[in-house]
VMD Tcl script that draws the C-alpha trace (Angstrom):
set ca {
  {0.00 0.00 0.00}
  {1.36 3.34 -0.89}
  {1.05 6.53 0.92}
  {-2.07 8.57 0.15}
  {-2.51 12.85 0.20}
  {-5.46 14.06 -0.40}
  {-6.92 16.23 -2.96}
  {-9.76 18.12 -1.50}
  {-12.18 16.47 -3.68}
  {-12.63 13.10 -1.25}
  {-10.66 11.35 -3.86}
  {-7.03 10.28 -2.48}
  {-4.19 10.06 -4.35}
  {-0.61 8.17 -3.93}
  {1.73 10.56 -1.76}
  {5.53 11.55 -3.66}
  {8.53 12.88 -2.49}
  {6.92 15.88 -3.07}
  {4.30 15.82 -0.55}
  {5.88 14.43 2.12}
  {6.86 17.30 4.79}
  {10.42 17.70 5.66}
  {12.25 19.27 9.07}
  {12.86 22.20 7.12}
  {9.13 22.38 5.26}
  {8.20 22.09 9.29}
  {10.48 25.07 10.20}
  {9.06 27.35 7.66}
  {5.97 26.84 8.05}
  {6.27 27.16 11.74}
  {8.14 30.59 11.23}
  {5.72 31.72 8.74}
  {3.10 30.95 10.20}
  {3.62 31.75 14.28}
  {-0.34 32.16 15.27}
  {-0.55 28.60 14.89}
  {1.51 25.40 15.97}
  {2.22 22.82 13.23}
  {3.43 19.61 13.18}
  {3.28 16.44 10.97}
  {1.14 13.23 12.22}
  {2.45 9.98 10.75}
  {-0.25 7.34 11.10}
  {0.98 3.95 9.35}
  {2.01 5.30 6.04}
  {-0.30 8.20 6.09}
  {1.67 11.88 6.52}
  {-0.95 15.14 7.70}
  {0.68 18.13 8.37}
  {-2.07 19.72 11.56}
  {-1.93 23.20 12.68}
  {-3.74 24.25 15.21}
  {-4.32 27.68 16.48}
  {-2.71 29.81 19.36}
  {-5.14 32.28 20.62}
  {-8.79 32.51 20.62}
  {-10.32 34.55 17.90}
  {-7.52 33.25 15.45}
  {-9.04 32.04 12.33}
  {-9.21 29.16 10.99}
  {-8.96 26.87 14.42}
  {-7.52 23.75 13.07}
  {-6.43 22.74 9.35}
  {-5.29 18.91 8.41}
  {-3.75 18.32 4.97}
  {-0.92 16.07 3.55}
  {-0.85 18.93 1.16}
  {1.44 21.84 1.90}
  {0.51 24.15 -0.40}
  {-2.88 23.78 0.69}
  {-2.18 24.32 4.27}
  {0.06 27.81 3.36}
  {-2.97 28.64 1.22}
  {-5.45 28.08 3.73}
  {-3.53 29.80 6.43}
  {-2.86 32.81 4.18}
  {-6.79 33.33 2.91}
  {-7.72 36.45 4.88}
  {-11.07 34.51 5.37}
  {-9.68 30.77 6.46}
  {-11.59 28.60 4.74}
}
mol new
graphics top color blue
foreach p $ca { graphics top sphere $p radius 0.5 }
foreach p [lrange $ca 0 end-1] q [lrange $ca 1 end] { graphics top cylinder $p $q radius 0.2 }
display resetview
């Protein structure tokens, strides 16, 4: 079985190099983003990056992608999502 990310559409899709988060992917997003923490789950060959906001009133509260130009996206829409 291969790793899946999904594409927003409920339709999943095998997971590349790409895709897959590294430390430094981690670190910028983290530093780009400090209203929220992120981190990457790793459930058996399934990668999400999660973040999760800091302070009430910060919008959106929590995003979950293996995508991350979906999560800078989403994080960077003045309206979340």
């Amino acid at each position: 079985m291969q790793p899946t990310s999904g594409t927003g559409n409920g339709v999943t899709a095998p997971a590349t190099q790409d895709t897959a988060a590294t430390s430094s992917d981690l670190a910028s997003l983290q530093q780009e983003f400090p209203a929220f923490r992120i981190w990457q789950e790793v459930t058996g060959e399934r990668a999400r990056l999660v973040a999760v906001r800091r302070h009430a009133g910060t919008s959106p509260h929590t995003v979950v992608t293996a995508d991350i130009a979906e999560l800078r996206a989403v994080l960077t829409s003045p309206t979340g999502p």
